[in-house]
N, C-alpha and C positions, 0 to 999 in steps of 0.2 A: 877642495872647497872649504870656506871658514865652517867651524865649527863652533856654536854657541855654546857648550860644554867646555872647550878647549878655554874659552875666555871665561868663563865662569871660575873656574880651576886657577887661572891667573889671577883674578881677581881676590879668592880667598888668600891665595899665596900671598899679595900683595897687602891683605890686609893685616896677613900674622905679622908679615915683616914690619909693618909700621907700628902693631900693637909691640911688637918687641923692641923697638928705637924707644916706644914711649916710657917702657920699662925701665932702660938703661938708659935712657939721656932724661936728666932733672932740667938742664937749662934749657930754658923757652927756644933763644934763637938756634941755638945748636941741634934741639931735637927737629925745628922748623926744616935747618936748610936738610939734614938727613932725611925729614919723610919728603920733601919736597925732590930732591936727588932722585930716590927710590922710585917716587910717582914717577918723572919725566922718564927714567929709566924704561920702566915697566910701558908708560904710552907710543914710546919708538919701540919695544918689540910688538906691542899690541897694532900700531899703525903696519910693520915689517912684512906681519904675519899673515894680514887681510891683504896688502900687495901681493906677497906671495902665491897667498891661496887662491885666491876671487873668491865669488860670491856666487852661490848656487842661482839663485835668480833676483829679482828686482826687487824683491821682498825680503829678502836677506839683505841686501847689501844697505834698505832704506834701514831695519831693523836695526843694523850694525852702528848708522851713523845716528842715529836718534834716540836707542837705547845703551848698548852694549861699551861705545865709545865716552858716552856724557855721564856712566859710571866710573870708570875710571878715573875722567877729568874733575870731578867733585869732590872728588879724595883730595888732590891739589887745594883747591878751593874750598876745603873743609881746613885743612891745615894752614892754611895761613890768616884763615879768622879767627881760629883758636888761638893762634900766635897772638893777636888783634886783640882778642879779649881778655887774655890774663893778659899782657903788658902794656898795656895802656890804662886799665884801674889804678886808682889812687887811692885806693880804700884802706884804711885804718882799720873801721872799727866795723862789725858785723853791719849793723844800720847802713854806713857809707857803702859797703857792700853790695846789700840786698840793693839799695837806691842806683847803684851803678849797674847792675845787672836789670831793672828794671826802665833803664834809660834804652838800656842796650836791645831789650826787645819793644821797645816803642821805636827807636831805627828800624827793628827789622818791618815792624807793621808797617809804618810808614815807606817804607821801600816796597813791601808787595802792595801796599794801594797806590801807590805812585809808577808801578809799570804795572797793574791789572791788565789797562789797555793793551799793552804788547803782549802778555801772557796770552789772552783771550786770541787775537791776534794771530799769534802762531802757533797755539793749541787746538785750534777749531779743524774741523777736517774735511775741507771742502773749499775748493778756491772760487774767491769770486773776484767782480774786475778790477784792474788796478784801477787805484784813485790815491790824490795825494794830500799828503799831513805839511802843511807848509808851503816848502822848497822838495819836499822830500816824495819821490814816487813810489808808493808800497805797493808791491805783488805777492799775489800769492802761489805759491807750487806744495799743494797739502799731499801727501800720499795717503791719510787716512786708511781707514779698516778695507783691505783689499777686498776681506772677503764679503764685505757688503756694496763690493763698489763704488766704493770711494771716491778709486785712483783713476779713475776715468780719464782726467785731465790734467795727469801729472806728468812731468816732464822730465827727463833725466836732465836735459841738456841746463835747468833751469835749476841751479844751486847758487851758493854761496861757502866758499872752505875756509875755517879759520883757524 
């Protein structure tokens, strides 16, 4: 059965190995496609390992896919906006600097108030009836805190894999 130690263990490994690419690689796209390499690497034995093993019960396996796995994937996704961020400044001088770095987290705020609604959305823990945004049909399948009963009306059969 997986063990959340075992991936934890992976996960620091995974972080030495990227702080040490960052050591030894100065150029932006080259230390990019390296820690990005290392991440996909490290996601297909972390995907391998939970096929392998299964999952002790339904509570594990949601844990896995909602915590365990979207740490890892953030690693990815942490590195290629740091890519993003030094190479795309055009700054000269300190001043142009500080004002590009503060452009840069007005994108981000505006990006978290611009999918709030989704966040709230799929963070809440407790499903209620579908209804639709558009064209578009939203359901909900929350697994929520088991141990408060939550999951009452969770669904295995009711995912989405991306």
């Amino acid at each position: 059965m997986v063990n959340v130690l075992d991936f934890e263990e992976m996960y620091v490994e995974l972080e030495n190995k990227l702080s040490l690419i960052a050591l030894e690689e100065a150029r932006p796209l080259q230390k990019m496609t390296a820690c990005l390499s290392v991440i996909r690497k490290v996601l297909v034995e972390v995907r391998e390992k939970a096929l392998a093993t299964g999952f002790i019960d339904q509570a594990a396996e949601v844990q896995f896919f909602k915590v365990v796995k979207p740490r890892f994937f953030s690693l990815q996704v942490l590195e290629t906006e740091l890519y993003h961020l030094e190479n795309v400044k055009k700054a000269t001088s300190i001043l142009e600097l500080q004002e590009y770095y503060r452009e840069e987290l007005r994108c981000i705020g505006r990006f978290f108030r611009q999918y709030a609604f989704q966040y709230e959305y799929y963070h809440h823990h407790r499903n209620i009836s579908e209804f639709k945004i558009g064209h578009t049909k939203m359901l909900t399948n929350q697994l929520g805190y088991v141990q408060h009963n939550e999951n009452l009306n969770y669904s295995n059969a009711k995912f989405i894999e991306l």
